[in-house]
N, C-alpha and C positions, 0 to 999 in steps of 0.2 A: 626386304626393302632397304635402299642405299637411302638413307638424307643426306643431302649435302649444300651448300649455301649456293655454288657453280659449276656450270658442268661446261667446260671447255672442249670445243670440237676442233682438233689441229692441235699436233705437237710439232710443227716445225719452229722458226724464227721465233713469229709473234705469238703462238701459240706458249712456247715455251716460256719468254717472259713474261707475257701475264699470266701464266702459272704462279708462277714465282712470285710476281705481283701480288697476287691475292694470297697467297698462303704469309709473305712477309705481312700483311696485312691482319690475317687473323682469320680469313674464309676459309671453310671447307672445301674440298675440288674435288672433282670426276673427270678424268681427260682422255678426253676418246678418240682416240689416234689409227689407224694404220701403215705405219711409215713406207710401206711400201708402194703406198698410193701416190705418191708427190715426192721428188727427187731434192727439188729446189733448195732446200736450206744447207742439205747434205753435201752438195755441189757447191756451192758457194765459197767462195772465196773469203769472206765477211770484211771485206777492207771499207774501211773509213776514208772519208777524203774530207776536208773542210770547204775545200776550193771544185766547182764548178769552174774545168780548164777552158770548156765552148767560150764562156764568157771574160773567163777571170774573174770572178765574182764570188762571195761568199756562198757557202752550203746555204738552201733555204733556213733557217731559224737554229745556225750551224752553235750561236753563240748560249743559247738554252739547252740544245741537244747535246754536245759536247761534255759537259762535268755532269751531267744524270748518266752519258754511258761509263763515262770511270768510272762512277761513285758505282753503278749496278755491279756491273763482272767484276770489278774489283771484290764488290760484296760475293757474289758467289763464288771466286777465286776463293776466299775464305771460307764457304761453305761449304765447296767442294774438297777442300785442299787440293788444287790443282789451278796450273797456270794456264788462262784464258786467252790473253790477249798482250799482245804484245804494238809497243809503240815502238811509229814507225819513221821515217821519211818518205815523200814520195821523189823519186828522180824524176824531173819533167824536163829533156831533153828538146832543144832548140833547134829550129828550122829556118826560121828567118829571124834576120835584124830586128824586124816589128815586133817580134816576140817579148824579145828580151827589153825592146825600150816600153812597151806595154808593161813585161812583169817589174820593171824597176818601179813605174810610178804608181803599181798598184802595191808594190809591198813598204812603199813609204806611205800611204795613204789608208786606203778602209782595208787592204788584207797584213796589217804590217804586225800583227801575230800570228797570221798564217805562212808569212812568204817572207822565206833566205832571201835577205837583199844580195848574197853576192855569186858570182856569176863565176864556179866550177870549169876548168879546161882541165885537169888529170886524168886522164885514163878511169874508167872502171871495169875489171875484169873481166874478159870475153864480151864485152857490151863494144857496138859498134861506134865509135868516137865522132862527133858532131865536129868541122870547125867551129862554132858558132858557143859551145859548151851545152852546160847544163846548172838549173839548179834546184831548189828543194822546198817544197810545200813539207811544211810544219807539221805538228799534231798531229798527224796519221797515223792510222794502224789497224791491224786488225784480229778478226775475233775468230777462232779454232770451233768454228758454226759445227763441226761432226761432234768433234769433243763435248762441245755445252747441251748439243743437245739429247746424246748417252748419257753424260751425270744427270741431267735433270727429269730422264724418264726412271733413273736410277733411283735418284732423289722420293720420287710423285712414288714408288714403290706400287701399294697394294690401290693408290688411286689412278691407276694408268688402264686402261682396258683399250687392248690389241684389238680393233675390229675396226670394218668401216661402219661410220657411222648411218643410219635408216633412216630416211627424214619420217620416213609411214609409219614410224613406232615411235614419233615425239607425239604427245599430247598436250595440249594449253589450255589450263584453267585458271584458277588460283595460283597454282601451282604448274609447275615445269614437271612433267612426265615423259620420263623416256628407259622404257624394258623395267627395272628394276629400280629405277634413279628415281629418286624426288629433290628436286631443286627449287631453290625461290628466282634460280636466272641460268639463262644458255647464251653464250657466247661464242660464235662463228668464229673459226681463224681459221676456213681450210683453204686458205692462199688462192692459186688457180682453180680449184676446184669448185669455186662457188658458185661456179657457170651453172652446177647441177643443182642448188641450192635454191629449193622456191621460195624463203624467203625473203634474198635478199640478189634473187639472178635479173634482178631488174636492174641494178649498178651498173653503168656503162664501162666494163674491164676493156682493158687492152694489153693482155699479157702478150710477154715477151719472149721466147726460149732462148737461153743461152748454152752455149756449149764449153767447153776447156779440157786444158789437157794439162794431165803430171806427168813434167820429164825430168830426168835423169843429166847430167852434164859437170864432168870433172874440169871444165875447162872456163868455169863460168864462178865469179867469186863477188857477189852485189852486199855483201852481208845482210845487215837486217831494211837495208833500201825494199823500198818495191821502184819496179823501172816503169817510166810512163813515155810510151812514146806511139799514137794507137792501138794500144796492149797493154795489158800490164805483167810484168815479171814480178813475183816475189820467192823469196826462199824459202821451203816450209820446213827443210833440216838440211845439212851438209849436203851438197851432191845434187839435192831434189827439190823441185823450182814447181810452181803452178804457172799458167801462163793461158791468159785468156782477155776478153772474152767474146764471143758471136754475139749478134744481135736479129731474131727471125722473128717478125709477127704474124706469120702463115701458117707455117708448118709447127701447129702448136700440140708437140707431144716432145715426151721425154726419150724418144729413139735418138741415138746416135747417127749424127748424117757425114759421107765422103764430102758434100759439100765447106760445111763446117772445119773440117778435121784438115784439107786443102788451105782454106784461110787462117787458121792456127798457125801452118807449119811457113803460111809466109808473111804473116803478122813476127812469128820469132827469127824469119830471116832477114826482116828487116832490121830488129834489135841487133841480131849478134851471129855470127860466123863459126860459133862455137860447134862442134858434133855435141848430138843431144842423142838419147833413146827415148821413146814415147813408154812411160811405164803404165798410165790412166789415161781414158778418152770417158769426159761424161757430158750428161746434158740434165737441164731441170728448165723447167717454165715459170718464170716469175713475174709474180701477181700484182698488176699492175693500173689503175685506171687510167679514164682519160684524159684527166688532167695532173695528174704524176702527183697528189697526193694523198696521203692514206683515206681508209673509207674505218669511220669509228662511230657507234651510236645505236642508239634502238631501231628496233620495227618503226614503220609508220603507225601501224596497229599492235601490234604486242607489243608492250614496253618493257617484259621482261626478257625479251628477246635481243640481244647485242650483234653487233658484227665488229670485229678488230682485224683489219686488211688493207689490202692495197701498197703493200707498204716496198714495194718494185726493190730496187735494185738497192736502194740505202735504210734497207730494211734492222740492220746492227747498229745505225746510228738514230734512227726513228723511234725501233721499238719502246727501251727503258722510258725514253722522255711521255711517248704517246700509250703505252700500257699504265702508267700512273693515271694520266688525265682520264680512259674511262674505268678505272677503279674508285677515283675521286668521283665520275658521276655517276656509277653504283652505286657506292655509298651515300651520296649526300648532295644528289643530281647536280652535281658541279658542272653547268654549263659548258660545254665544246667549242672552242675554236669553229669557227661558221670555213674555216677553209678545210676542216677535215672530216666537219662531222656530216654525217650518212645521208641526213633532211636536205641537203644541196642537193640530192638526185631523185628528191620525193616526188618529183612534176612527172619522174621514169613511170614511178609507182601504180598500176594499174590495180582496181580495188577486186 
């Protein structure tokens, strides 16, 4: 028999930082994983953005979440010895006049540590040239999502167990039972996958599948920019660009679609003119509710039962901030945020 203080189900994103979470804490872990089951985190691009461009508007609670993601992967940069995440700018490319007289009096006003007040006309490499220019959202950047989450099933070593998880072989008493495991608590983070999950497939999800593509292109030179113009471009090494992404709430599986792979190739022909080779085509589904913020907290009925999810598309900038808060109510039932935690969808809850 395994004791252990938590047994974590999902090593993707969220899974992966509350790992982390709890062991910097002082917890025991069990994390039961089958990476092959869920594509999403592997796929991901992990870019940060501070700015909501729909609106021009602050990231929701961008000015909290912010220095907990440095402070985190900064921290497992150190632990890993290996470079995570890299800061960024984003290029956000102009279309009309409204634009630019919009982003001037927002970057004097409540974004004026997110937003370049000034307004770029030079050239950027193979990037197709706006009259109008371009200029640059702040603090961005993003996180090497393949990389952190190899070191940290590297890390978790002899506490990682390759399998899908049974929901028929968890038992709840005192204690948390499941195969060989004894725990005092279980925590959900298997992203899209919770559909299948009785006890918490009453959450009103609204996953998303996204697709992208890794190309190739000597003709194309953004340095460490990511390009935003309905897409995003970024660099992931000399040569070789990520470029994405689709947006499908139908067709919710991790297959590659002609349809997707079509709008990719004219999402980058709107960017830039450059010849490209297509070197990767992937897809992942991300885990998303209906009201676009994360799902954290207990069972209605099993308290020692958690869920840590939802955490959709700004899931690199949510996780550190929102994997503290429930390890604090783990620990020491530190109250949740009424906009994330799980009892907003309790009326779902059928007994």
């Amino acid at each position: 028999m395994i004791n252990v203080d938590v047994i974590v189900v999902g090593q993707g994103l969220a899974g992966s930082v509350l790992s982390l979470k709890l062991k910097e804490q002082g917890y025991t872990i069990a994390v039961i994983d089958q990476p092959e089951l869920s594509a999403c985190s592997k796929v991901a691009a992990g870019i940060w953005n501070p700015v909501v461009f729909k609106r021009l508007t602050k990231s929701w609670m961008i000015d909290e979440l912010l220095p907990e993601l440095l402070r985190f992967y900064r921290q497992q940069e150190k632990l890993f010895n290996a470079s995570l995440i890299t800061e960024r700018e984003i290029v956000k490319i102009f279309s009309e006049q409204q634009e630019i007289d919009l982003w001037k009096k927002k970057a004097e006003g409540e974004l004026k540590n997110y937003l370049d007040e000034a307004i770029y006309t030079d050239e950027i490499t193979g990037i197709k040239k706006s009259p109008l220019g371009y200029s640059k959202v702040l603090r961005a950047g993003n996180l090497d999502v393949k990389l952190f989450l190899q070191l940290t099933q590297e890390y978790l070593k002899d506490g990682f167990i390759n399998e899908e998880f049974n929901y028929k072989d968890l038992r709840i008493s005192e204690t948390i039972d499941y195969k060989n495991i004894k725990a005092k608590h279980i925590v959900f983070a298997d992203g899209y996958l919770m559909k299948h999950n009785p006890y918490f497939n009453y959450v009103p999800f609204k996953p998303a599948k996204g697709e992208v593509l890794t190309v190739g292109s000597e003709d194309l030179d953004i340095g460490s920019n990511i390009i935003n113009k309905n897409a995003f471009l970024m660099q992931l090494e000399n040569g070789i660009y990520k470029l994405g992404a689709t947006y499908n709430w139908d067709d919710l599986n991790e297959a590659k679609s002609e349809v997707a792979l079509n709008e990719l190739q004219d999402k980058f022909s709107k960017l830039s003119e450059a010849p490209y080779k297509i070197i990767e085509h992937e897809a992942g589904v991300r885990p998303s509710v209906i009201d676009r913020r994360p799902v954290i907290g207990s069972h209605p009925q099993h308290k020692k039962i958690f869920v840590f999810n939802g955490l959709g598309t700004k899931g690199v900038m949510l996780a550190p901030y929102f994997a503290q808060k429930l390890v604090d109510h783990i620990k020491v039932s530190e109250p949740l945020n009424d906009e994330v935690n799980v009892a907003r969808f309790n009326k779902f809850f059928v007994h």
